[in-house]
Phi, psi and omega in degrees: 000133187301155161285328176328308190298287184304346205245341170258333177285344189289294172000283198305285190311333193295310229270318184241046168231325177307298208279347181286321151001276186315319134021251161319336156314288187285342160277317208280326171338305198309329198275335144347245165338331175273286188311325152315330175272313166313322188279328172308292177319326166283340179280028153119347205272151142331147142314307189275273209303019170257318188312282168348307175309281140018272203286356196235314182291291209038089192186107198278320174311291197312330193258001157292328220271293180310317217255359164262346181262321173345305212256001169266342185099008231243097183312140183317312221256318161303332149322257174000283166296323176291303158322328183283330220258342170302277181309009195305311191307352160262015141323280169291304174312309185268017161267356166280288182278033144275335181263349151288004200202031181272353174268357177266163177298156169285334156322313173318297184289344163298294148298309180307333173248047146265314162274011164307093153229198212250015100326322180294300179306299186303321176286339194299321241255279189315307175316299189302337179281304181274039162068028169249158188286048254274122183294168189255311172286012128321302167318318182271309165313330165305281189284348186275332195264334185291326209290301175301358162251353178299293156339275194315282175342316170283334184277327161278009162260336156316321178291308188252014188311321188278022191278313194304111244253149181313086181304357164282316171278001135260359155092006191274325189302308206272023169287292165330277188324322158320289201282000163294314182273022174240351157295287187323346176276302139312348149261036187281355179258001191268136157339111170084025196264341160288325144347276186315301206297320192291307165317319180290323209272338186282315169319299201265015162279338189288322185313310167340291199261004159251321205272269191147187155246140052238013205275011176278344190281309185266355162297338185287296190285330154320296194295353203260325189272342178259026170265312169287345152308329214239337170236140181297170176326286211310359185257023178242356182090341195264140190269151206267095162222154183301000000 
């Protein structure tokens, strides 16, 4: 067998390891998507411009954020900033994974922080901590399957929203939040990680109950990154191992 040969079947695996990943992402994701697309149609939106939306933003905070200020009258530059202050924490996500993926073609690297959302970083995160390398068909498998059913949902939640049973009242809505706090779990052995984890969550419940949602997400990962900013390692008690 050619190396040629061996360097694309590592790929296809590589490729479908990802996506076996990906998975819980895309099931706890789906009642997301449908709701968005149901709440796009009542707010005045198309089947194709809830789709459209979907396919070009892909950022479910962000497209809550647009289709409730969209329908107020609400100057364009303010859209933006409310849209910028939601979403800042991919800010810091893609200065974190630029420097795991500084190694890809710039096209590569283009895509790669267009499906960057915040399972996509954490699992990225972690592989790259247990000293492997993160590969772009890895990379693609992981975020590709989340992006394309993100899409579809929403256009089958424009269509059929009102079909769609209350996700709070089945308890579907709180599926993400699981599988986040079982990403979060998985660093607990990294320097400051109680700290941090204490800090982001006690920031982002007072944000919750003053401030509102969504803007609680990213006041949270603010306290959490300049609380690590502001204390050295050796001050979380946990000893420093790869």
């Amino acid at each position: 067998m050619s190396a040629q040969a061996i360097s694309e079947n590592g790929a296809k695996s590589d490729f479908w390891q990802g996506v076996r990943l990906s998975m819980p992402v895309v099931v706890a994701a789906a009642p997301f998507g449908l709701l968005f697309g149901a709440i796009a149609v009542d707010n005045g939106f198309s089947v194709f411009e809830a789709f459209l939306m979907s396919a070009l933003i892909f950022g479910g905070a962000s497209q809550m954020v647009g289709i409730e200020l969209f329908g107020q009258h609400v100057a364009p530059w303010l859209i933006v900033l409310s849209i910028f202050a939601v979403n800042f924490r991919h800010v810091l996500y893609s200065a974190g994974i630029g420097r795991r993926i500084a190694h890809w073609p710039g096209v590569q690297q283009a895509l790669g922080f267009f499906i960057l959302t915040d399972p996509q970083f954490a699992v990225a995160e972690a592989r790259a901590q247990s000293g492997q390398t993160v590969g772009f068909a890895w990379y693609l498998g992981l975020g590709l399957p989340v992006y394309v059913f993100w899409t579809i949902e929403s256009a089958l939640g424009a269509l059929f929203g009102k079909l769609i049973p209350d996700p709070h009242a089945l308890g579907i809505d709180f599926l993400l939040p699981i599988y986040f706090l079982g990403l979060v779990m998985g660093f607990r052995k990294r320097p400051l990680w109680l700290p941090v984890v204490v800090a982001s969550a006690c920031a982002s419940i007072i944000a919750y109950k003053t401030v509102g949602s969504p803007w609680h997400v990213s006041i949270g990962a603010i306290a959490g990154v300049l609380l690590a900013v502001v204390l050295p390692p050796h001050h979380s008690g946990v000893e420093t191992r790869p």
